[in-house]
Every structure is written in C-alpha cells, then in structure tokens.
BAVEXDO-644987 format. One record per residue (C-alpha): residue in three letters; x, z, y. Coordinates in steps of 0.2 Angstrom, whole numbers, plus 5000, padded with zeros to 4 digits. Example, Ala and Ser with C-alpha at 12.3 -4.5 7.8 and 13.67 -1.06 7.14 Angstrom:
<rec res="ALA" px="5062" pz="5039" py="4978"/>
<rec res="SER" px="5068" pz="5036" py="4995"/>
END
This chain:
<rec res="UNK" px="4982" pz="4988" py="4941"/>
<rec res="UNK" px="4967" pz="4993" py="4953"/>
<rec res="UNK" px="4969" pz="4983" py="4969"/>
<rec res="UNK" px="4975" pz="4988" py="4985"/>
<rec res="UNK" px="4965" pz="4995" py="4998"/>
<rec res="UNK" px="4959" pz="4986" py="5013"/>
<rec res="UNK" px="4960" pz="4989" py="5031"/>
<rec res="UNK" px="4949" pz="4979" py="5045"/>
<rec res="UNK" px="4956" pz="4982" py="5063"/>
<rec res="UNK" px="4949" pz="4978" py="5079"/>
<rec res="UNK" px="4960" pz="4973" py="5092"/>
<rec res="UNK" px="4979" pz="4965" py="5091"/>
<rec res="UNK" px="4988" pz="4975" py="5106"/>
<rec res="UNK" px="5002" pz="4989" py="5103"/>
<rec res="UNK" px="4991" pz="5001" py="5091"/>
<rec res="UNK" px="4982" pz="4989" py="5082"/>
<rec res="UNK" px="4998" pz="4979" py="5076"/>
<rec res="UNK" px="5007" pz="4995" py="5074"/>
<rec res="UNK" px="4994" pz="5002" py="5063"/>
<rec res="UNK" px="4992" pz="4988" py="5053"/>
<rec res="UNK" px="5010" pz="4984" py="5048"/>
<rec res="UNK" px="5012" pz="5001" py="5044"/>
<rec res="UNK" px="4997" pz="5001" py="5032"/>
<rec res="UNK" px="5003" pz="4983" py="5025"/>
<rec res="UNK" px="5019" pz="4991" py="5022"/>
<rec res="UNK" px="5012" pz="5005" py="5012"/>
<rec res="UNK" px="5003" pz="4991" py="5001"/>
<rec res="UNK" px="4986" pz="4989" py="5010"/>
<rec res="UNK" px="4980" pz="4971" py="5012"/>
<rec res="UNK" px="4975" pz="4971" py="5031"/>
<rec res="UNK" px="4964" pz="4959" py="5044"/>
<rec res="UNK" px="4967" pz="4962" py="5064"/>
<rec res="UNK" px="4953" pz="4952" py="5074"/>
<rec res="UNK" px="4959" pz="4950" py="5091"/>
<rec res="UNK" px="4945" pz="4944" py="5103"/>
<rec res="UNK" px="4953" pz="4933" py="5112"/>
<rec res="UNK" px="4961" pz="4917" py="5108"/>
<rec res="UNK" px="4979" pz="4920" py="5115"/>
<rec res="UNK" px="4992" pz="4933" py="5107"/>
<rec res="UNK" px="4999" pz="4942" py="5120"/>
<rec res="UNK" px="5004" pz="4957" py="5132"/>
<rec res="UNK" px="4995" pz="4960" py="5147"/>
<rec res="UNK" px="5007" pz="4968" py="5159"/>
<rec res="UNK" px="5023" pz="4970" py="5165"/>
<rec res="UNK" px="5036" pz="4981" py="5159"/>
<rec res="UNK" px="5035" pz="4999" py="5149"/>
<rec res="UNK" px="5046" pz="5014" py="5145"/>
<rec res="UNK" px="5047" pz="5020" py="5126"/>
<rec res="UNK" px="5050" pz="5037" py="5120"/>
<rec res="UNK" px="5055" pz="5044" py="5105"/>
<rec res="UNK" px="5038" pz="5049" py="5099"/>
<rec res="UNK" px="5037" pz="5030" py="5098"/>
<rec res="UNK" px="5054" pz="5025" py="5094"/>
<rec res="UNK" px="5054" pz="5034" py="5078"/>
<rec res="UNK" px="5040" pz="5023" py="5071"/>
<rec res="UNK" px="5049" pz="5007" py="5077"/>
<rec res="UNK" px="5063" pz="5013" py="5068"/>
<rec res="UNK" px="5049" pz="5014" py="5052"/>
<rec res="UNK" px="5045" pz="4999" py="5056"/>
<rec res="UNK" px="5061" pz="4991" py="5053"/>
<rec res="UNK" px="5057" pz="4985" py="5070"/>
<rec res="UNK" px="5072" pz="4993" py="5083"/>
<rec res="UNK" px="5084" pz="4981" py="5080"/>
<rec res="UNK" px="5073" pz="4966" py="5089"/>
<rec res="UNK" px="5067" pz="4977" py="5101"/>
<rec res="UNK" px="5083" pz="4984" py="5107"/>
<rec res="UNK" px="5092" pz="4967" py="5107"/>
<rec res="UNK" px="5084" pz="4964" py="5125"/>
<rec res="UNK" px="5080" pz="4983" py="5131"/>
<rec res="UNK" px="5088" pz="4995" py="5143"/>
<rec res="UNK" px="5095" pz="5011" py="5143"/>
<rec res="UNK" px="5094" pz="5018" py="5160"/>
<rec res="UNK" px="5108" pz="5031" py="5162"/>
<rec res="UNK" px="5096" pz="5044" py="5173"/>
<rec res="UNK" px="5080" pz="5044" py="5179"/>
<rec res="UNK" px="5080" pz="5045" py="5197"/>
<rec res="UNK" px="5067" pz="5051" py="5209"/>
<rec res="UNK" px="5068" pz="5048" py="5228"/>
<rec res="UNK" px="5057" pz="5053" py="5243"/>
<rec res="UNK" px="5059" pz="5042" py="5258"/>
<rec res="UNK" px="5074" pz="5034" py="5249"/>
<rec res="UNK" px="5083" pz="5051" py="5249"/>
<rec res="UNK" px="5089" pz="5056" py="5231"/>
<rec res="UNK" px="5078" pz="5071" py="5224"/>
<rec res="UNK" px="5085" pz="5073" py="5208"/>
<rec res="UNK" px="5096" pz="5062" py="5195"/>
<rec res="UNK" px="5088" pz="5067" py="5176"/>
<rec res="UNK" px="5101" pz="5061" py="5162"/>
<rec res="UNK" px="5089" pz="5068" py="5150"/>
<rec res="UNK" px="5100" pz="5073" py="5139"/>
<rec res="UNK" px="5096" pz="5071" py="5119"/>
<rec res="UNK" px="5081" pz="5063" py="5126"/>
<rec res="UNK" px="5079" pz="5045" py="5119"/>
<rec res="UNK" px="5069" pz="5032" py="5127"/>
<rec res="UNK" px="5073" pz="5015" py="5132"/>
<rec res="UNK" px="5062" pz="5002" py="5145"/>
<rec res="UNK" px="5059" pz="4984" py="5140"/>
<rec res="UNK" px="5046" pz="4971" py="5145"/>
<rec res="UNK" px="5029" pz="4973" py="5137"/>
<rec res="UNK" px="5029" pz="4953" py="5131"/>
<rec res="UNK" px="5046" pz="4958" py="5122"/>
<rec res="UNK" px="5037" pz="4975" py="5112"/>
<rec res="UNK" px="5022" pz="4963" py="5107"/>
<rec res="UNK" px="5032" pz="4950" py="5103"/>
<rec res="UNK" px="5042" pz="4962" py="5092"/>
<rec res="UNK" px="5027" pz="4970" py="5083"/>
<rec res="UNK" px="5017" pz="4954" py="5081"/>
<rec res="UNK" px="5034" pz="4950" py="5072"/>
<rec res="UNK" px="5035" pz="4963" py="5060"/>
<rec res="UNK" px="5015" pz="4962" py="5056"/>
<rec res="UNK" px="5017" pz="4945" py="5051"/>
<rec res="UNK" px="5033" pz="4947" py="5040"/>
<rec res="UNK" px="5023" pz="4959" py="5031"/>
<rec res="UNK" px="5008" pz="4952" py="5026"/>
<rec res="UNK" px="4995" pz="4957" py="5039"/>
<rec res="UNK" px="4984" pz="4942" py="5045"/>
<rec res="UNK" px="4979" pz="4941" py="5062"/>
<rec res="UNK" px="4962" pz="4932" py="5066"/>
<rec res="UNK" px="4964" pz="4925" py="5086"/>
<rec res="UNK" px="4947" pz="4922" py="5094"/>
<rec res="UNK" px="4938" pz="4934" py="5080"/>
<rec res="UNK" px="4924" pz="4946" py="5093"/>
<rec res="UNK" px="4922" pz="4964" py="5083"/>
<rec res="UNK" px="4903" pz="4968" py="5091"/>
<rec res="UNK" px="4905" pz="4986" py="5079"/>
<rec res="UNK" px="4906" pz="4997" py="5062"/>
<rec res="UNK" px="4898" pz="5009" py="5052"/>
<rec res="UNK" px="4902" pz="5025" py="5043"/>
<rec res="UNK" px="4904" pz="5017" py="5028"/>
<rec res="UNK" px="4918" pz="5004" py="5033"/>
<rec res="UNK" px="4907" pz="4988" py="5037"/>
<rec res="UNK" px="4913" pz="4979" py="5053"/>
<rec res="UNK" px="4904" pz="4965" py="5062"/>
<rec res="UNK" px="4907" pz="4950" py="5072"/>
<rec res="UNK" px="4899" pz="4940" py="5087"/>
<rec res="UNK" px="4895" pz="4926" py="5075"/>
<rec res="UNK" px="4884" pz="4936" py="5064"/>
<rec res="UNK" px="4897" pz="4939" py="5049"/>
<rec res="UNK" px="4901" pz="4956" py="5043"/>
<rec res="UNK" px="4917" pz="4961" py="5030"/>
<rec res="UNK" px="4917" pz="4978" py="5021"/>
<rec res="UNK" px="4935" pz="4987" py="5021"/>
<rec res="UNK" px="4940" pz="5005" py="5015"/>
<rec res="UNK" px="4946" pz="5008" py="5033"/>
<rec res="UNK" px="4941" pz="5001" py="5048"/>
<rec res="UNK" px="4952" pz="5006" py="5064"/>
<rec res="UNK" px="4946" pz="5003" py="5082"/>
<rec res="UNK" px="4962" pz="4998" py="5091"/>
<rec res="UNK" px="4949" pz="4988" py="5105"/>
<rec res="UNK" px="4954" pz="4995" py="5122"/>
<rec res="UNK" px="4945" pz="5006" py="5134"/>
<rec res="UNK" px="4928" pz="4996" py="5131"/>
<rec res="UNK" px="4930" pz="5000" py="5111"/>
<rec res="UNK" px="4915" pz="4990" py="5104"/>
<rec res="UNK" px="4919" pz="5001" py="5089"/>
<rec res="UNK" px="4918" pz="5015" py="5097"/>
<rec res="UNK" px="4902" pz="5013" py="5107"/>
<rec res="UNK" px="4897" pz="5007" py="5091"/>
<rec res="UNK" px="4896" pz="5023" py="5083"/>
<rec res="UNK" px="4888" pz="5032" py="5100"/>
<rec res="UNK" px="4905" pz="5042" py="5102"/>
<rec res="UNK" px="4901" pz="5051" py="5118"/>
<rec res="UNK" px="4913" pz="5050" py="5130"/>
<rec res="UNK" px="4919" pz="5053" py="5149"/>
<rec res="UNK" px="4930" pz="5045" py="5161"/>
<rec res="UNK" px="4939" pz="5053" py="5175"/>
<rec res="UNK" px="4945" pz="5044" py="5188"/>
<rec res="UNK" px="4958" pz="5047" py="5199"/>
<rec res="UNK" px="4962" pz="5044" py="5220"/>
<rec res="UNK" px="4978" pz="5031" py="5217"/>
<rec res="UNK" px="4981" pz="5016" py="5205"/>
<rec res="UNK" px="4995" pz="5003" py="5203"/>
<rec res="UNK" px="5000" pz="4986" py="5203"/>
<rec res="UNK" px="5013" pz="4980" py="5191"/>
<rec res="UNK" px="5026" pz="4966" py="5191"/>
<rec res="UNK" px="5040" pz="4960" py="5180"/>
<rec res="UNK" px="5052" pz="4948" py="5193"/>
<rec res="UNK" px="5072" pz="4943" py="5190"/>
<rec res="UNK" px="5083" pz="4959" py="5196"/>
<rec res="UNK" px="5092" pz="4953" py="5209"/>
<rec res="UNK" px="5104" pz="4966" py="5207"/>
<rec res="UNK" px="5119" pz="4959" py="5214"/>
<rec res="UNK" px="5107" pz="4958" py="5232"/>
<rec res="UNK" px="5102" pz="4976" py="5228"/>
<rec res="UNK" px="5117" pz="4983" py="5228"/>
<rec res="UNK" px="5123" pz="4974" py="5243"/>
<rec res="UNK" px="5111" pz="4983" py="5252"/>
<rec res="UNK" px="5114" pz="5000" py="5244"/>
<rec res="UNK" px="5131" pz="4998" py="5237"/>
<rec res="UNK" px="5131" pz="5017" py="5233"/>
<rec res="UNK" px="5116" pz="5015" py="5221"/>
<rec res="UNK" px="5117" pz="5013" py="5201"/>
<rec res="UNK" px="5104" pz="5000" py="5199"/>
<rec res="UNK" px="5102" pz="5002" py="5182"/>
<rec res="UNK" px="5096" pz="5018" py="5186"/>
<rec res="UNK" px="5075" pz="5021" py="5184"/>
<rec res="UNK" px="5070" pz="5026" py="5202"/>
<rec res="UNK" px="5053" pz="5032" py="5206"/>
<rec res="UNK" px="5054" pz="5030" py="5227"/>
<rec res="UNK" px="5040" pz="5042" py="5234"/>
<rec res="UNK" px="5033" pz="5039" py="5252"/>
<rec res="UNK" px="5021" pz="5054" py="5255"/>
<rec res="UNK" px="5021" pz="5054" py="5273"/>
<rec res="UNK" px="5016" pz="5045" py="5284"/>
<rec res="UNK" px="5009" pz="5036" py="5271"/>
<rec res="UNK" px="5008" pz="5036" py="5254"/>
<rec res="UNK" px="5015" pz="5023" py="5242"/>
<rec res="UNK" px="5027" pz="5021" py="5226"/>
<rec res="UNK" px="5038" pz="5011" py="5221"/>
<rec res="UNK" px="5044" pz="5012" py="5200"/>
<rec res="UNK" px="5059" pz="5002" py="5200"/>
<rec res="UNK" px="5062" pz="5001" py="5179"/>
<rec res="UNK" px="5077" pz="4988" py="5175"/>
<rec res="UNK" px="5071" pz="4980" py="5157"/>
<rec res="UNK" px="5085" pz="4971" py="5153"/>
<rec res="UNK" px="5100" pz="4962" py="5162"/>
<rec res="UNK" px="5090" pz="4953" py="5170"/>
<rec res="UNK" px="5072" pz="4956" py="5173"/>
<rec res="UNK" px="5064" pz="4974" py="5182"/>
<rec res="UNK" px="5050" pz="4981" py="5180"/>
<rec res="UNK" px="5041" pz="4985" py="5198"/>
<rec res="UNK" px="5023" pz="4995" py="5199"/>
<rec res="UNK" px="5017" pz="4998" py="5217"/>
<rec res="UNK" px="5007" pz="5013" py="5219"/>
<rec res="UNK" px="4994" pz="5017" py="5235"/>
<rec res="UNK" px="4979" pz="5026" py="5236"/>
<rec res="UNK" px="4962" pz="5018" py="5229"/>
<rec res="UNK" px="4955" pz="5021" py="5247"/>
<rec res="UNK" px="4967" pz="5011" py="5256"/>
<rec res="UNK" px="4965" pz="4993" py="5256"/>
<rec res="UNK" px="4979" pz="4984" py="5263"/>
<rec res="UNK" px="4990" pz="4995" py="5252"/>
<rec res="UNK" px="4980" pz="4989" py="5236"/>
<rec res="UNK" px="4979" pz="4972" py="5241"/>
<rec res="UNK" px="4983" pz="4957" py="5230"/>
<rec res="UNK" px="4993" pz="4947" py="5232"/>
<rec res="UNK" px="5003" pz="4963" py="5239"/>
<rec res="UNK" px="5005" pz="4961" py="5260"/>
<rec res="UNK" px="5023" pz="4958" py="5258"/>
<rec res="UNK" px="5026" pz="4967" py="5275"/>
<rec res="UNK" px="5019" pz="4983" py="5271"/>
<rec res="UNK" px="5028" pz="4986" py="5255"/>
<rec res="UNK" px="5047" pz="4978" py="5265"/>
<rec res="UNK" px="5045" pz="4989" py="5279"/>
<rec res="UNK" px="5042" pz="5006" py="5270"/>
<rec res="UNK" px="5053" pz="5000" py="5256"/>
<rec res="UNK" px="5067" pz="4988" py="5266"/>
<rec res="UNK" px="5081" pz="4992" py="5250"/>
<rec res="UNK" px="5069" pz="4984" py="5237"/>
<rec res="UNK" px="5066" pz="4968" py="5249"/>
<rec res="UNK" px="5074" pz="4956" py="5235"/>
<rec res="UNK" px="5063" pz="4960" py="5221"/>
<rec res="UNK" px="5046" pz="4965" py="5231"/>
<rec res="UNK" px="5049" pz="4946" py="5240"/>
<rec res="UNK" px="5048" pz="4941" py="5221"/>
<rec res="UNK" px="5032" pz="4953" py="5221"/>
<rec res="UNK" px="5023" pz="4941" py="5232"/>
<rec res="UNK" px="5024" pz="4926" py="5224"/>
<rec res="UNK" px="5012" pz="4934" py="5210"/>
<rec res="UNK" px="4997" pz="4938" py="5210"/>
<rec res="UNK" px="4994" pz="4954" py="5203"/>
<rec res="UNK" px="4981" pz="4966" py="5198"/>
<rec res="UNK" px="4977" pz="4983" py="5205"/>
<rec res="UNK" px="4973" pz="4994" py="5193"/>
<rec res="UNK" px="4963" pz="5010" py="5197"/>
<rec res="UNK" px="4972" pz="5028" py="5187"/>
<rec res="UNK" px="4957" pz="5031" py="5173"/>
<rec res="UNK" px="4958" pz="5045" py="5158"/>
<rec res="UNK" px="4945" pz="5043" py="5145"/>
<rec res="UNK" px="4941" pz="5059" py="5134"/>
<rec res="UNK" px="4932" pz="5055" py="5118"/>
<rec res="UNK" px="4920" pz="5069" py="5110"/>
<rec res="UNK" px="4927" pz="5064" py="5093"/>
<rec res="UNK" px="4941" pz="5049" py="5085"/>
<rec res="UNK" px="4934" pz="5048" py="5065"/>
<rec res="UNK" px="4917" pz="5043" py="5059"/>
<rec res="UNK" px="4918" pz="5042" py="5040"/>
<rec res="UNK" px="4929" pz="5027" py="5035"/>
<rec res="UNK" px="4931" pz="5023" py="5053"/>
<rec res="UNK" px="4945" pz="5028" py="5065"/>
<rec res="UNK" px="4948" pz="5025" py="5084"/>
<rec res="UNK" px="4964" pz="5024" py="5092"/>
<rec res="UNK" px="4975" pz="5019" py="5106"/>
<rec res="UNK" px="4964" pz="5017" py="5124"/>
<rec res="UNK" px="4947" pz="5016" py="5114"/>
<rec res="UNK" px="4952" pz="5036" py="5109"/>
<rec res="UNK" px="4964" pz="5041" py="5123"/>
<rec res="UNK" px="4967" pz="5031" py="5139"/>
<rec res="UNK" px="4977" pz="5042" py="5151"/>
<rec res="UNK" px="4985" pz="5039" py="5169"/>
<rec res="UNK" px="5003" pz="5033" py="5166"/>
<rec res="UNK" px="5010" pz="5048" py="5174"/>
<rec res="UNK" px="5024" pz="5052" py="5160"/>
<rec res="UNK" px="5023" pz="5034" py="5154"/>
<rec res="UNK" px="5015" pz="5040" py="5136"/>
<rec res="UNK" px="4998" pz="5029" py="5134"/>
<rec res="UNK" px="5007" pz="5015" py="5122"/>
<rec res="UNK" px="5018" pz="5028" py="5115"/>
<rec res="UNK" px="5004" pz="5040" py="5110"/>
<rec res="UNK" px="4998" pz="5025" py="5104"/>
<rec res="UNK" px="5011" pz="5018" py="5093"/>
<rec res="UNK" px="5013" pz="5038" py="5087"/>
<rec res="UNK" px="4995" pz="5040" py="5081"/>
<rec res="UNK" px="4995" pz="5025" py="5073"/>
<rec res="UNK" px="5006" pz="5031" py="5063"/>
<rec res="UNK" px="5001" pz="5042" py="5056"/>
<rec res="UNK" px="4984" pz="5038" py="5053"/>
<rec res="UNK" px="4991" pz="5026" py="5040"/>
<rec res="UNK" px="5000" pz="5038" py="5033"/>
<rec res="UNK" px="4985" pz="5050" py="5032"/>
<rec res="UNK" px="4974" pz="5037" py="5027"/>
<rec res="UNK" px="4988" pz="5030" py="5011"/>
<rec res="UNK" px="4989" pz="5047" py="5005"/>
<rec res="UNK" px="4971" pz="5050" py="5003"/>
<rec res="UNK" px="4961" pz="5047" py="4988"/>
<rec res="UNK" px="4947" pz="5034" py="4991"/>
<rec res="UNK" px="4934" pz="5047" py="4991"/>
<rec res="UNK" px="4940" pz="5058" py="5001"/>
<rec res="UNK" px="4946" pz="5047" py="5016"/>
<rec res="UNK" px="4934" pz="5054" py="5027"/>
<rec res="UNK" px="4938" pz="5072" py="5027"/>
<rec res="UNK" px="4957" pz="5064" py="5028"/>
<rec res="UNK" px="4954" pz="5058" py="5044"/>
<rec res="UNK" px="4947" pz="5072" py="5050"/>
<rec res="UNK" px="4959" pz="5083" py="5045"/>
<rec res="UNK" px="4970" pz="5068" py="5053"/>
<rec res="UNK" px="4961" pz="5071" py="5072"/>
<rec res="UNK" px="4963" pz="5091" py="5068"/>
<rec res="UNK" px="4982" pz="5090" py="5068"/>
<rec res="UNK" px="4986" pz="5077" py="5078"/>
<rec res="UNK" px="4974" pz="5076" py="5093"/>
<rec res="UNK" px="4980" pz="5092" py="5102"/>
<rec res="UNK" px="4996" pz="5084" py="5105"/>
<rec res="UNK" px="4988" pz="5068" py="5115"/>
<rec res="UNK" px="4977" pz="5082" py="5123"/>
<rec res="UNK" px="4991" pz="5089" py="5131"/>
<rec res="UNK" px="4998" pz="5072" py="5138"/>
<rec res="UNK" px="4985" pz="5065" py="5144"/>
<rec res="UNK" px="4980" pz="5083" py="5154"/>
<rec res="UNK" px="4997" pz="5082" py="5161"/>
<rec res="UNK" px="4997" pz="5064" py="5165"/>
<rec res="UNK" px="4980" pz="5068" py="5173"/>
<rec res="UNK" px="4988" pz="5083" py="5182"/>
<rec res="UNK" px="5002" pz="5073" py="5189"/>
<rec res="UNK" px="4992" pz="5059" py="5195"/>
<rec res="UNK" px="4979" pz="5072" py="5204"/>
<rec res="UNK" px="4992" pz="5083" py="5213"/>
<rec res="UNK" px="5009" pz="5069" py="5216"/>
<rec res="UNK" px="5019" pz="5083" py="5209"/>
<rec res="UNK" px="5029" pz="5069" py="5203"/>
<rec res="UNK" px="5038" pz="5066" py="5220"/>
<rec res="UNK" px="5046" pz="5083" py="5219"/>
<rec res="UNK" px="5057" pz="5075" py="5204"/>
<rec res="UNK" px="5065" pz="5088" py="5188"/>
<rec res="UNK" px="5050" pz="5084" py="5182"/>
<rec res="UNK" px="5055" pz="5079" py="5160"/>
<rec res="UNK" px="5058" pz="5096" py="5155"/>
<rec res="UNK" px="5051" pz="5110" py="5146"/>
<rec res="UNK" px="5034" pz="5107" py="5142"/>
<rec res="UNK" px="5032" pz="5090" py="5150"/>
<rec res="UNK" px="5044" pz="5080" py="5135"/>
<rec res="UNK" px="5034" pz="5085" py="5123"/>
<rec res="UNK" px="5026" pz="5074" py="5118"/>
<rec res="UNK" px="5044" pz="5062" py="5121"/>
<rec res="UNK" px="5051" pz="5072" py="5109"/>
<rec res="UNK" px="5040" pz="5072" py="5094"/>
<rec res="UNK" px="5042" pz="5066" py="5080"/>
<rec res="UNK" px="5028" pz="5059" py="5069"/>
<rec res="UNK" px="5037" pz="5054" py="5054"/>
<rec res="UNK" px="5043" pz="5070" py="5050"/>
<rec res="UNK" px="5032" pz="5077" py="5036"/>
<rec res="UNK" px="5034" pz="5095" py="5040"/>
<rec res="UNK" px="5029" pz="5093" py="5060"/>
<rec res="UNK" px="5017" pz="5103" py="5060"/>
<rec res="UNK" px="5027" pz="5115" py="5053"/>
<rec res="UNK" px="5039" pz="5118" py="5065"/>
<rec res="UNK" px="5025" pz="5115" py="5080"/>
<rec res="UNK" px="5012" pz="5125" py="5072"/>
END
C-alpha cells in the first residue's frame, strides 16, 4: 500500500486544527507547529454559523461544542436602549459559545485523530514545492503545506503574496465575565437576557455594546468606540464612561473593569492570491475581515474544509492546479463577506437592525460539505 500523504500546517488556532483533523480524518498524517508555547484561544466569546457548523458536525465535533453553547432566541438590536428590531432568524442556525470552549473542542478532535501538534515550533516560511522551515534552521518536506499563521502569515509573506490592508475608523474590546443575569433582569425586568443585543449609541456619542450570552453562565461583551477617541478606547475601560451611556449593563461592564483588555483596531486584509504550488494559505493570513457579520472564524473553519477535501481528492501531481481550482470556486464567497463586513463597519448601518437577511446570510447559510454547492450557487 503506498503511504499516506503528509500535511505540514503552520499555526494551531481555529483553521489550522480544523484543517488538519479533517485531513487526518481523510488518511493524511499531519504536523501543526504552533509558535508559541501555550495552546490556547485568545479572546473572548464568538458566534457560529451554519457555514461552520456543518463541518463541526463532519468533524464529529458538535456534540462537545454544544454541551456548553447557547442558543439565543433573537438577535436584538437597540439604539439608545430602545428595541430596533427582534431577528428570530428563522431556519437560520447558529449558536454563541466562548472562544476557549471551540479551541478546546477542536484541539480535542485533532488529537483523537492522529494529528500531532508541535508547541513552541516558529514556521519562518515554504516554497512551492512543499518545504517548510523553522526558526531553528530545520526544514521538513510535506505534500501540502497550509498557512493557518494569522494576519502576519510568515508563510504568506514567504512566498511574496502581495497584499493590502484596509483599516477602519472603529475597533473593539472584548470580554468574557459571569452573566449576572438575575441582576440584569432586575434592572430591565422586561428584557429576555438570553437574547443577543447589539446596544447602539450613535449620538451624542458613539459607542456599542455586544451583549452575546455563551452559556448559562458566562456572556460575551465587546465594547465598540471610535479609533480616534481615547477615553472610549481606553484600557482597562473607564468604568464610568461605558455605566453612564450603558446604566442596564452596569453588572457585567463592572465585571469589564476588573480586566484588562485589549482594543483592537477593525482591519481587512485582501490577498492578491491564497495557493502557490503545494502551498495553501487560509484563515486571517488569506482573509482577515472586520467582525461586522461575525464570519472571520466561520469563513475560516468553512475554507478549511474544503481545502482538505479538494486537496484528498487530487492526484499527487496535480495538487497544484487542485488548489487553484479550489481558490476559483471558493474565494468569491469570502469576498463578498468580507466587502459587507467592510461595508458595515465603514457606514454603522448596523445600528438600523433587520440586518441577516437577503444577501447578508449568505455566507451563514452555506453549506460547504455539499458536493454539488456550486451547483445550486453557480
């Protein structure tokens, strides 16, 4: 029997483990450097979709990631804390859980099937031909080689992909604290907390507030304000700027305080190209996008997917022209959520709620383990 193929994968965050257990479980032998020497999430909490979902359920994954996950009946938006619009999204499916719960779920899955995972292993680059090489001097050959290396892809920039960033005029700070619903609703008895609210202030001055509930008992908060306002973007967050504008979310944004935080500027990166012979780039190194419609991680997870599908079906010497034909069908899809997550971010429209429908779920409601996809969406 010839031996199985073998993948080398740069970077152990959401699209690097997703890619590999998929491959491992389509009889690849797989390697996953991670640079550094702890395996976890950063962040806070995260919404999934069913463009996600689907290869979770592949991934014989759902089960553990459901067991502490939430499904919000609506998704609410409010400006100054008066109720825009209450989505049910209907045969919409999507759940919220904490980001340490999903890695911890797909670092699970990766290790029951086979994949080894290398902690403090630096990937410095690859070539065409499927070498990859690390800070301390080594190198390894692999029939694929996947950057899954963030938004400073060392793979990438490797192979002198050009690229561009656009950055936007808001940016975010995210928490994960205890709920505190029972104090919540005492203050707004009339409020479904395990609702997802999106509070809007636009005027007199504008800040968000993403109230995400997790699980029963930790909630997802991200406050938004304008790159150009410093006491806004402050952290630690100035406590009595969030509580005044925001006085019904005092309980979990006194929680807020206690953390430090990090504000992170709104950035889309657009990549001239994601495939360079055996090598494949994915996740953030290919498609960083403003959080707008809550798709970075879930076009992530999706891509992932099927480029180890793409890449298993192919014959060993034709894997490059595979990929490419991989980017051709695939990449207009990410295209179009990370223009309207640009959109979104640039213009606010958000705050006017009704915003998941038509065009806007997309990308929600595709479905990348269905062989004839491109069929129906051609």
């Amino acid at each position: 029997m010839a031996s199985p193929r073998h993948a080398e994968i740069s970077g152990a965050g959401f699209a690097g483990l997703t890619v590999a257990t998929a491959l491992a479980q389509k009889g690849w032998t797989v390697r996953v450097h991670e640079r550094t020497q702890d395996l976890r999430a950063e962040g806070a909490g995260i919404v999934l979709w069913g463009n996600s979902l689907v290869v979770l359920d592949k991934l014989g994954a759902t089960p553990d990631l459901e067991s502490r996950a939430m499904h919000s009946p609506a998704y609410e938006t409010r400006m100054n804390n008066v109720i825009r619009s209450q989505e049910r999204l209907e045969g919409v499916r999507w759940i919220s859980v904490t980001r340490p719960h999903l890695y911890a779920t797909l670092l699970t899955a990766a290790r029951e099937s086979g994949v080894e995972i290398i902690s403090g292993s630096e990937v410095t680059g690859a070539t065409p031909d499927g070498r990859i090489s690390f800070a301390d001097g080594t190198s390894a050959e692999a029939d694929l080689v996947v950057g899954a290396d963030g938004v400073g892809s060392a793979v990438r920039d490797s192979l002198g992909i050009p690229l561009k960033r656009e950055r936007s005029r808001d940016g975010i700070t995210r928490f994960l604290v205890p709920r505190h619903k029972a104090e919540l609703q005492l203050l707004e008895p009339d409020t479904d907390w395990d609702n997802y609210i999106d509070f809007w202030n636009i005027e007199p001055r504008v800040l968000r507030v993403l109230y995400v509930p997790c699980n029963e008992e930790e909630v997802y908060i991200a406050l938004m304000a304008p790159v150009s306002d410093a006491q806004g973007s402050k952290v630690p967050i100035d406590l009595a700027l969030w509580t005044e504008n925001f006085p019904h979310l005092a309980p979990v944004l006194e929680e807020a305080a206690k953390l430090h935080g990090k504000y992170y500027g709104y950035q889309t990166t657009r990549v001239d190209h994601w495939t360079e012979g055996r090598v494949a780039i994915i996740g953030d190194a290919a498609h960083a996008m403003c959080p707008a419609l809550a798709q970075g991680a879930g076009c992530s997870i999706h891509n992932a997917w099927t480029l180890a599908t793409v890449a298993t079906q192919a014959a060993d010497d034709e894997l490059g022209d595979a990929l490419r034909e991989w980017e051709r069908l695939e990449r207009p899809i990410t295209d179009r959520a990370q223009d309207r997550s640009q959109y979104y971010a640039d213009t606010r429209q958000m705050a006017q709620g009704n915003q998941f429908q038509g065009d806007v779920i997309e990308t929600a409601m595709y479905n990348p383990t269905d062989p004839h996809r491109h069929e129906v969406n051609a």
